[in-house]
N, C-alpha and C positions, 0 to 999 in steps of 0.2 A: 362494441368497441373493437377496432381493428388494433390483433398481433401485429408485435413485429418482434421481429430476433435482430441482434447487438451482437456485430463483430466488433471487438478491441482489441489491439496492438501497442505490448506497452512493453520496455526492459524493464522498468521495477515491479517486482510480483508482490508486492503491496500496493501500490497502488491497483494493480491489477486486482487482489482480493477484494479491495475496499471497494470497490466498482462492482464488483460484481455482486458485493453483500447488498448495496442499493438497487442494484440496477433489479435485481430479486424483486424486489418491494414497490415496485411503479408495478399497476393494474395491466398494463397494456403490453408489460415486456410479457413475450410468451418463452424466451431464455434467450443463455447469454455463452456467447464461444471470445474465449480467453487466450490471448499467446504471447510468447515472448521473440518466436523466432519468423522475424518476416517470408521463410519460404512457408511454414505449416502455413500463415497467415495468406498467404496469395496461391495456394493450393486449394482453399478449405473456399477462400471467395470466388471460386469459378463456378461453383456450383449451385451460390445461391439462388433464389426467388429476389430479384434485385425488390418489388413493389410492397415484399413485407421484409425490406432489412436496412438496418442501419449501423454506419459504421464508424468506429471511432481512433483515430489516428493518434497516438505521441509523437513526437518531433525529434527529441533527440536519441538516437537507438544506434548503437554499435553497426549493426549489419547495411543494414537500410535505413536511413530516415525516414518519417514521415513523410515526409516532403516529395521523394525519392518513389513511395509508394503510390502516393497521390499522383505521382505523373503516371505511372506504369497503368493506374487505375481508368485515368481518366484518357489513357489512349488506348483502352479498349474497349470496342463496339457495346462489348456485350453489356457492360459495366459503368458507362457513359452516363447513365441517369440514378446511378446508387449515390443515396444522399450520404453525404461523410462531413463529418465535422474533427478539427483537429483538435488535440486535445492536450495541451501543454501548462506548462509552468511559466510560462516566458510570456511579458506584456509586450514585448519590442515591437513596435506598430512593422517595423524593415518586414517580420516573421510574418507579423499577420497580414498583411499588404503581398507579399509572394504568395503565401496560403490561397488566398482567395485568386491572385493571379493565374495558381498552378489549377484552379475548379474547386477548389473546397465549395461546401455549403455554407458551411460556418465556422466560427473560431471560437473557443470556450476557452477561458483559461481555468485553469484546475480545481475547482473549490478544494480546501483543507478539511472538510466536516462532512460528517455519513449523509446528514440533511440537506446537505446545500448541492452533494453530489445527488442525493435521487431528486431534490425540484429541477434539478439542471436535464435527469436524464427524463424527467416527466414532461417537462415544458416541449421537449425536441418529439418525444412520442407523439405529441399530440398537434404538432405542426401539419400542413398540408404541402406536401412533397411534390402534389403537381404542382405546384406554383413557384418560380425562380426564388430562391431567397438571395442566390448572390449576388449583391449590391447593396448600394446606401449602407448607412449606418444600421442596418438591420444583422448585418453579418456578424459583428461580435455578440456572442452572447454573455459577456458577463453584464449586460444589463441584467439579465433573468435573475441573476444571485441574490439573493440575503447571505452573503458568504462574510463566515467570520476574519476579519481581514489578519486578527492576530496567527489563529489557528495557518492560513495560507503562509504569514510571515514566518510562525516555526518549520511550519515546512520546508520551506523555502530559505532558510537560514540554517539550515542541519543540513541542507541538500547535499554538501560537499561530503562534512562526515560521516554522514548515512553512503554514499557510497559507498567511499574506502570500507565502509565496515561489510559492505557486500563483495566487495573484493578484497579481501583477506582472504591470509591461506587457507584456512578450515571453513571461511564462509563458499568458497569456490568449491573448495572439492564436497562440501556436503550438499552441491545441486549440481552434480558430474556426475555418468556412467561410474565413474572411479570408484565410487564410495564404498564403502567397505563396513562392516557389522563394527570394528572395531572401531574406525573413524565415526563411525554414525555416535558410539557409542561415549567417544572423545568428546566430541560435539557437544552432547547432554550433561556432561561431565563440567563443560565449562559455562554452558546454561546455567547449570545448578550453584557453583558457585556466584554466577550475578546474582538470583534468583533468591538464595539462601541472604546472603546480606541486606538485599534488598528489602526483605521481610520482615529480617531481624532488625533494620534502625530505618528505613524510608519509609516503613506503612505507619508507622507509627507519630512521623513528621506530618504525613499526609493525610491522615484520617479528619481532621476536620475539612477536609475538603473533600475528598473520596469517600463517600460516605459507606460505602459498600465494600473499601478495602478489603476485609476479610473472606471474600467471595470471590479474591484474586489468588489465594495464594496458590504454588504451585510447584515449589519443590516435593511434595510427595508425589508427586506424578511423576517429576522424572526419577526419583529414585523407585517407582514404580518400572519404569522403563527399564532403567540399567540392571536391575533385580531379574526382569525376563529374559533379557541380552547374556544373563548367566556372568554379571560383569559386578555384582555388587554396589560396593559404594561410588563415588564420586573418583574418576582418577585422577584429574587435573583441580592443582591445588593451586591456582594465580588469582590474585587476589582481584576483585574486582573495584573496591572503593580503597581508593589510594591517602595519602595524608591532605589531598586538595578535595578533598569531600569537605563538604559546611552541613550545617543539619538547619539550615534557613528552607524555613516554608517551599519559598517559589523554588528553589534549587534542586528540592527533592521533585516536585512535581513534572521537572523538568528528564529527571529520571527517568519517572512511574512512566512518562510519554514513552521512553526509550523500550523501557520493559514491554507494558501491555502489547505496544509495536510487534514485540517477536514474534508475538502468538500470534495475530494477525497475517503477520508477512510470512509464519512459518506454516501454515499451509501450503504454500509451493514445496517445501521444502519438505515435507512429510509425503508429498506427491512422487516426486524424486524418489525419497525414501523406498517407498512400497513400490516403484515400478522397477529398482536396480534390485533389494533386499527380498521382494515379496511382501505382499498384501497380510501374511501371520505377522510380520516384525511392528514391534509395538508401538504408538504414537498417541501415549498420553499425555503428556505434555503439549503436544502440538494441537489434542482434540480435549484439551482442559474443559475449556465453554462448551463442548460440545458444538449444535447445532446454533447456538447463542454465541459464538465467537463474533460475528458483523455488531449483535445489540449491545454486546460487550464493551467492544471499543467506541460503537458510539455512545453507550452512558458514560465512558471513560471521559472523551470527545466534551461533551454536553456542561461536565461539571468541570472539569477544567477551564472551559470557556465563559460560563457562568461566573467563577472566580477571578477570570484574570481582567473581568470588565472592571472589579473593583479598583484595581490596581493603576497606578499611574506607570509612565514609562520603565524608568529605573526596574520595578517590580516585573515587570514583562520580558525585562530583557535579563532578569534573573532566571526568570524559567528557561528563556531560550539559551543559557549560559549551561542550565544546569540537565538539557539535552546532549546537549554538544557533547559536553562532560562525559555524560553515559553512551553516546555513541565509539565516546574514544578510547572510553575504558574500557569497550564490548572487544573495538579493534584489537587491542593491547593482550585480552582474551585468546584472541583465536588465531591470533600470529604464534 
């Protein structure tokens, strides 16, 4: 079975984890190069073995576009026959129709689930690259999905407030040069209070569905953390669940999404950590699952999804209500 190695280009470093925790798990990947900043990103690609690599574009990115990239890609010599496929959240035929104009290979739109993302990175591995794929209706690839359409809808419906909550003030400065032992330490501080409530009334909403709940928890870690920071207890005392919390099923679950998220997304954010603070400063919190953080979120992923098949619309769009929620009360947090 022919290697190949997976360049991705993404501004959300969760999806960039989530990608990468699958992309791990296909037979044929022999590894996987991650970035958020399009110059590491087109420094790192001059150098490949264009005939064992493939590469995966997002579209919309602060610096560069995908888009943007793809021409730069496809106007040089060397790099002219590197199969790429772009890699978005956006069905707008306009997107995909330029995509494929600018030379894409193919267009994926994002699966929402750990699984849908490795059949997607499986199915492209095992394509034949000498052979044009650009054209006909062969070019998108969400035919290849069994993607769970709810799971892409929460995504895709928190997109805005999942933002904002990456750009907050302490969500910026704790993936900055800037950061500092004490702000790292703030940081944790305001974790723990979501973390801490969360335990005390949401696990306990959710446990008939989460069946593993108790193998979430996670505020001893970071008071593990702030105890070596030489920092004690918890310093920021804002509350996380406000009087517009409900203790309804779907509403909390719509939380648990928010929560388990961190962990997954805060592997960048622990990356950060040890490369301004040093590789001693602690990151239990962030390395809770361990080496199990990807199987994490996806039995997170799995049972959530399995639950909300029961549910009729109303029900569905209680969960994705009760995301939102905990993305804005994250926001609300770290302002």
């Amino acid at each position: 079975m022919k290697k190949v190695s997976i360049h991705y280009i993404d501004d959300d470093e969760e999806d960039l984890e989530f990608f990468n925790a699958a992309a791990l798990k296909v037979p044929s990947v022999l590894d996987v190069h991650t970035y958020m900043r399009s110059t590491d990103f087109l420094n790192a690609i001059e150098n490949v073995d264009v005939s064992k690599t493939i590469v995966f574009l997002d579209i919309n990115m602060p610096e560069k576009s995908g888009l943007d990239i793809l021409k730069i890609l496809r106007s040089n010599d060397k790099l002219k026959s590197l199969p790429i496929i772009m890699y978005s959240t956006s069905k707008d035929q306009k997107v995909i129709d330029i995509s494929k104009e600018f030379g894409a290979d193919y267009y994926a739109v994002k699966p929402a689930s750990y699984l849908s993302i490795k059949e997607l990175i499986n199915e492209v591995c095992t394509i034949d690259w000498s052979i044009s794929f650009n054209a006909g209706q062969n070019f998108l690839l969400i035919h290849l999905l069994k993607m769970e359409d709810f799971l892409f809808r929460l995504k895709t419906s928190t997109a805005e407030v999942h933002k904002q909550l990456e750009n907050s003030t302490l969500s910026k400065i704790i993936m900055s040069p800037a950061v500092t032992t004490d702000l790292y330490a703030e940081y944790l501080s305001s974790i723990y209070n979501m973390h801490k409530e969360v335990e005390e009334l949401v696990f306990k909403v959710v446990a008939p569905v989460i069946k593993d709940i108790l193998n979430r928890q996670k505020t001893h870690k970071i008071i593990s953390d702030l105890t070596q920071l030489g920092k004690g207890q918890p310093l920021n005392t804002k509350t996380f669940l406000d009087k517009a919390y409900t203790t309804s099923l779907n509403f909390n679950l719509g939380i648990m999404y928010v929560t388990e998220g961190s962990v997954l997304g805060g592997q960048y954010i622990l990356k950060n950590i040890k490369h301004v603070l040093g590789v001693e400063v602690p990151g239990n919190f962030f390395n809770v699952y361990g080496t199990q953080t990807g199987a994490s979120w996806k039995n997170f992923t799995i049972q959530l999804n399995d639950y909300q098949d029961t549910l009729n619309d109303v029900g569905k769009e209680e969960i994705i209500s009760g995301a939102k929620y905990g993305f804005e009360r994250a926001h609300s947090i770290f302002n």
